[in-house]
N, C-alpha and C positions, 0 to 999 in steps of 0.2 A: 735214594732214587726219588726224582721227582712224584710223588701223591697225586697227583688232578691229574682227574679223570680214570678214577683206580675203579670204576664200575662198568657195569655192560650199557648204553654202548659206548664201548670204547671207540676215542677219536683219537690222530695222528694229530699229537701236539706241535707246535712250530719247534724248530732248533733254536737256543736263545741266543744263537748267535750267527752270523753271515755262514754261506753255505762254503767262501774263501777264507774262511778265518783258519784255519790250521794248514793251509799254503806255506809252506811249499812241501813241508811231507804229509799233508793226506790232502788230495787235490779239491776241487770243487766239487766236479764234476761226481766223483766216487761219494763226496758227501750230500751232494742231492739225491742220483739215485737209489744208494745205501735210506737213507731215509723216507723220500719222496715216494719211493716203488716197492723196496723190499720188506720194512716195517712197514707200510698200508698193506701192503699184503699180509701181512699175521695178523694186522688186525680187521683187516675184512674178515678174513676166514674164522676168527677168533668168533665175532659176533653172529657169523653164521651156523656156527654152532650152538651158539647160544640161544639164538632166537625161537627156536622150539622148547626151551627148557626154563621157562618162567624160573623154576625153585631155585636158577643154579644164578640168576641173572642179579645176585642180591649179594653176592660175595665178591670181594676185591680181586683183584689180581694175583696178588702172594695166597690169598685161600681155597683160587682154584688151582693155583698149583700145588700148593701143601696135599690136599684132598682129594686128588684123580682118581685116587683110588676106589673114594667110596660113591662116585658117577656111575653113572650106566654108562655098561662098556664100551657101546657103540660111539660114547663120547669122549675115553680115556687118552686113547691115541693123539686125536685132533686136539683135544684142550693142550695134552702134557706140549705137544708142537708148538702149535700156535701160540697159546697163553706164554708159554719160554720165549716164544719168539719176539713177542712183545715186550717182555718183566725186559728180555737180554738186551734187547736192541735200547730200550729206552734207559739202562745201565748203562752202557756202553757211549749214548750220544752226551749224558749228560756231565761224562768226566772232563769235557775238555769247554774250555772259555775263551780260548783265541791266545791265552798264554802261553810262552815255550819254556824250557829249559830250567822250568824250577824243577827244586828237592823237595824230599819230605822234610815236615820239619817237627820240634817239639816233640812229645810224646809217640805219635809212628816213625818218628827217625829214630828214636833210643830203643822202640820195638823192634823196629828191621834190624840193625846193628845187634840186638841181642839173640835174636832169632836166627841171622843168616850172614852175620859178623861188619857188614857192609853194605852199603848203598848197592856198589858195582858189584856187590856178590849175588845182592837180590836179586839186582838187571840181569845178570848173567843165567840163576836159576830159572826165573822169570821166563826169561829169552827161550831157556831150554824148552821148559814146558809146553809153551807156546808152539815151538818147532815139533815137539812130539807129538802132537794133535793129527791123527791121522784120518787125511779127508776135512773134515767140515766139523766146527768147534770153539770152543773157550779156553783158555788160561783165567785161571781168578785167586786172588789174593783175598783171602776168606779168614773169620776168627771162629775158630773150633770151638767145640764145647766147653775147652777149659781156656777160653780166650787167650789162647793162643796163635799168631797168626800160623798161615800153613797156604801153601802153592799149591790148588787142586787143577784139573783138566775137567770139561764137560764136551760129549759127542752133541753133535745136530744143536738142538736147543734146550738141550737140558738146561738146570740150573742148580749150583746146592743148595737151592731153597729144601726140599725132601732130606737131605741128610742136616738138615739141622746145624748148616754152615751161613755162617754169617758172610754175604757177600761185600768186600770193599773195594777190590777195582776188578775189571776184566778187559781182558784182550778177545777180541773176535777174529779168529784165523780163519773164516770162511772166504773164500776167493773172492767173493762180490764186498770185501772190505778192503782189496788192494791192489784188483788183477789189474785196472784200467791204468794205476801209476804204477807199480810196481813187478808185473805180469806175474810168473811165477814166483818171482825173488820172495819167500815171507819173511826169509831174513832180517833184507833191508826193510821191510813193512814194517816189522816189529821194531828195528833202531830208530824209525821214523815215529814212530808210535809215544814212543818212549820221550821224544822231544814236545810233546803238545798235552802230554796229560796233566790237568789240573790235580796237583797237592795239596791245594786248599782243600777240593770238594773229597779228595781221599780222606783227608782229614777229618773233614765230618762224619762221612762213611765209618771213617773206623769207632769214633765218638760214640757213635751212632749203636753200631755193634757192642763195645764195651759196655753202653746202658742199658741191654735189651735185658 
């Protein structure tokens, strides 16, 4: 995940790329205001939680998720929210570069195949996953503690930052990620999905994971 600006206050970084660029399956319009209005809002709310709590305004973003726990309670709620709703959203925008229809490749393609026998096998469990999210949520493609990959679900904004899962891609099945092209269909949202994720930056993600 993009670093800058992993401190309080958090600002809504630009998208590094056009708000058309993964046209024609995730529209414009859905990637302006998905960014523009729904991430500023987590991170509005994020820093206004924080701004009465000097001690807590000194930890990254992954450390006040890791550590909700040990906040004052009146803060656990709003952070585990918000702070997700940020770490998630800005996971989420920066998998894609305006590129379609690539593979994994190199070392995550011989992990997927060994893991889930196939590319189209991944997509398909993937797919499932995605669809099982009941209500408002994630699919993510995570490296477990014995780095191994593994297909998890997260409700609202959760993240598996707390279970000690290394996050490498995610899908966001929340409705304000596809109602305006795709209304209820998450189906087709998810086949469309699938055509604009960057495998480069999975790539590194997973790199990334294995060296931790």
């Amino acid at each position: 995940m993009n670093s800058t600006n992993d401190y309080y206050p958090f600002v809504n970084i630009p998208l590094p790329y056009p708000y058309d660029a993964l046209e024609p399956y995730i529209d414009a319009k859905t990637m302006e205001i998905h960014h523009d209005r729904h991430l500023q809002t987590y991170i509005d709310n994020l820093n206004n939680v924080l701004k009465d709590y000097p001690e807590l305004q000194d930890l990254t973003l992954g450390q006040l998720i890791y550590n909700v726990d040990m906040f004052p309670e009146d803060t656990q709620t709003p952070i585990t929210n918000n702070a997700g709703g940020v770490f998630n959203h800005r996971f989420y925008f920066d998998q894609f570069d305006g590129s379609v229809d690539k593979e994994p490749m190199d070392h995550l393609a011989l992990a997927i195949k060994s893991k889930f026998g196939s590319y189209d096998e991944f997509k398909k469990k993937f797919k499932e996953a995605g669809l099982s999210v009941f209500g408002s949520g994630y699919a993510w493609l995570v490296l477990n503690r014995d780095k191994e990959l593994e297909i998890v679900t997260t409700p609202n904004q959760d993240t598996p930052l707390p279970e000690n899962l290394c996050p490498i891609l995610n899908l966001d099945v929340w409705e304000h990620a596809y109602y305006l092209k795709h209304y209820n269909k998450r189906t087709d949202y998810i086949d469309d999905w699938f055509h604009v994720v960057n495998w480069d930056k999975i790539m590194e993600n997973y790199l990334r994971c294995l060296a931790r």
